[in-house]
N, C-alpha and C positions, 0 to 999 in steps of 0.2 A: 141039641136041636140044630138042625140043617137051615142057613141063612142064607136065601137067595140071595146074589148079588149081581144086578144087572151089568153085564158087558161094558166097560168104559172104551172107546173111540177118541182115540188123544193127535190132534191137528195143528202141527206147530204152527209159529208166524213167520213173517215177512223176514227174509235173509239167512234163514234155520232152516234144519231137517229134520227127520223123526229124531235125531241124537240127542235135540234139545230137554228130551225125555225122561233120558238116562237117567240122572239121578233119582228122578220119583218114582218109576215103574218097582224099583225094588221095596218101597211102600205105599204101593196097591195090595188091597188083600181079593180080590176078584180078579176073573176074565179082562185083560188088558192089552189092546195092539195101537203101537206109536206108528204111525200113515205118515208114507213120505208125501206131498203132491207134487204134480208132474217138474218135471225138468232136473229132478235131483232124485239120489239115492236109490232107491227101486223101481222109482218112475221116473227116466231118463226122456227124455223131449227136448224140441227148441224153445227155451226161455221165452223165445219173443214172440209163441203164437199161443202160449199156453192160457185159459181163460177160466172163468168161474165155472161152466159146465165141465171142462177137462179135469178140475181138480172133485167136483163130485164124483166124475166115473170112476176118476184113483179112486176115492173113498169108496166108492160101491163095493171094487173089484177088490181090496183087502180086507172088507167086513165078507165081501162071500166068501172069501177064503178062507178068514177066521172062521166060518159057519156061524156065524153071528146074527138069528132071526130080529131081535128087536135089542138098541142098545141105546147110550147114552155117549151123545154125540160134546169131545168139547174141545175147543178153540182156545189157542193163543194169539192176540193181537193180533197182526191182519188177516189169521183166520177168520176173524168173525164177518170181513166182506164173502169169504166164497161157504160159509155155512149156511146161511140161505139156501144156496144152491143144493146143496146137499140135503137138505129138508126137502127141498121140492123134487129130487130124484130121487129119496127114500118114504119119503112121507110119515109114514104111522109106525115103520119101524124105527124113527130116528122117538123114542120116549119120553126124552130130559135135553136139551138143550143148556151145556157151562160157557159162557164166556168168561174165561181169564185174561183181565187186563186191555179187552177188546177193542178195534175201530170199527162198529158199524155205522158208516155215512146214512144221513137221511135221505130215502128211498128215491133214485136215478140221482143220487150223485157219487161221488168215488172220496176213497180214500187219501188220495192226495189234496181235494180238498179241504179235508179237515187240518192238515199239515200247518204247523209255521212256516213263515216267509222263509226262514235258515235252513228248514229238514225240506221244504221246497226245492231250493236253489236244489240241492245236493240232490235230488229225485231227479232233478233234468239233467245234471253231470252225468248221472246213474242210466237213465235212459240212451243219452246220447252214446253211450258206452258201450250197450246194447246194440243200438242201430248201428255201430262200424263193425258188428261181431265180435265186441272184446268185453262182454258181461263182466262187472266186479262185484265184489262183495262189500261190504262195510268196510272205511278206514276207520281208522283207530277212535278220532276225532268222533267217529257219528257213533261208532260203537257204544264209545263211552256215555253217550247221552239215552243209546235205544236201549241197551242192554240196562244202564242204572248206574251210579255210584257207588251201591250200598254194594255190591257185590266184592269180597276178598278177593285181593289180587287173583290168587291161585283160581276160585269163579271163576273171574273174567278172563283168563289168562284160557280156561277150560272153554269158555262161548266164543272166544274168539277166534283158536283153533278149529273150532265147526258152523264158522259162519261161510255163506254161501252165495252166489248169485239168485238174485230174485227177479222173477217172471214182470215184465213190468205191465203187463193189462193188469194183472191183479192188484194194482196201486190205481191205473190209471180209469179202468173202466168202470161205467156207473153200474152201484149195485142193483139188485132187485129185490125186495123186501117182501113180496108180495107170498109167498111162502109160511112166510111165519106167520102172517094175517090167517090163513088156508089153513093151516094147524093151532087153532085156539088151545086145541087141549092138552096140547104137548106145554111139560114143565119146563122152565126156563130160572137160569140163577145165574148172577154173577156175581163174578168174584173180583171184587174191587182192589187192587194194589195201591195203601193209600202213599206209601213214598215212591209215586212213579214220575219220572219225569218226562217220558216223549207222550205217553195217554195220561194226564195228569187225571183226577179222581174227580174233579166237577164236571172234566170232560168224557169220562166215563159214566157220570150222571146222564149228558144227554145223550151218548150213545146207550143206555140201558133205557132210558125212553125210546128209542127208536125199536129195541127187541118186543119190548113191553109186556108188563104184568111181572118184571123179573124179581126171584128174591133172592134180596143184597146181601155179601158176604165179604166181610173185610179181610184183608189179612194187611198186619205189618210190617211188608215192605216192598219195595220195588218192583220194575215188568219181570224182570226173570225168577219170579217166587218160587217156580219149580226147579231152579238151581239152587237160591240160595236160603228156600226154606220148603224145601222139598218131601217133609213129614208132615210138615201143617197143611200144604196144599193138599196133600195126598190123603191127609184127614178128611178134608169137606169131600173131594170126589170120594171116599168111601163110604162119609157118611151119606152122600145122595144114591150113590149105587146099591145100597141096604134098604134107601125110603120105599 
């Protein structure tokens, strides 16, 4: 018997690109495209104008690529500010909604608010970086806190070679929430990382109140579960692209 499986739409986070991917797409059993958004990899732009409608058009213009009518849209941590946006420019085709690991700010604030005073500080080094034209990536130091402990040298050794400069509106700019209110009937799940340490799991509690109605999915370990437990992750999204 033939098992629909709806289109999974995989959105990396803050300081990543689609490579962040790599290890789980090979346990996807369905229709699957890893979306760079703009200012990196197949969507090249300037980092410093790039905004939450720019990274919905990226996603538009690689699900119409893919030929992708209605799919299931899902997010890696600070995806989950600019997936909003992507609802409100796809609407009825975006089906299911995953947040893995997610920041969504409560509605007209940003991302950077939700921050500690320490991942703070480091966000304004990081901008001011940007505004002299000299964008950087993650040091080691913040690496090691975004990416997780739990991850085996060779992991980390693997995320930190494909980390990237990151667009700073998309830290800095307040979200819009109002999307997801607009779309009641669309499914929503997240997937909670409970050994995370930059989106800790209470603090995932009140960002999955912010999406709302979400149903909770543990897995454990760390923000980069799609590196370092990338059969289990690729479990739940196959089991939601089957429901």
């Amino acid at each position: 018997m033939l098992v629909h499986m709806t289109p999974l739409v995989l959105v990396h986070g803050g300081g990543l690109d689609s490579r962040c991917w790599d290890p789980l797409l090979p346990h996807l059993t369905g229709p699957a495209i890893a979306v760079d958004l703009p200012g990196r990899g197949r969507h090249p732009a300037p980092l410093g104008s790039v905004t939450f409608a720019d990274c919905a058009k990226a996603v538009a213009e690689d699900v119409d690529a893919a030929g992708f009518d209605e799919f299931i849209l899902v997010g890696h941590s600070l995806a989950g500010c600019s997936m909003p946006a992507v609802v409100g420019l796809l609407g009825d085709r975006v089906q299911h909604s995953v947040f893995v690991a997610c920041t969504v700010p409560a509605d007209g604030t940003s991302c950077f608010d939700t921050l500690d005073a320490e991942i703070q500080e480091r966000g304004r080094a990081a901008a001011d970086s940007v505004d002299a034209g000299e964008p950087q990536g993650m040091d080691a130091a913040l690496a090691k806190i975004v990416l997780g402990d739990d991850l085996d040298d060779a992991q980390f050794a693997w995320c930190v070679e494909r980390l990237v400069p990151e667009a700073p509106r998309l830290t800095q700019d307040t979200v819009d929430l109002s999307p997801l209110r607009e779309h009641p009937a669309m499914g929503r799940t997240w997937v909670r990382t409970m050994h995370d340490i930059i989106v800790p799991p209470e603090k995932q509690d009140r960002f999955a109140e912010n999406v709302g109605d979400c149903t909770m999915i543990d897995i454990d370990f760390g923000h980069m579960c799609m590196v370092g437990r990338p059969d289990e992750t690729a479990a739940i999204l196959n089991g939601i692209a089957t429901a």
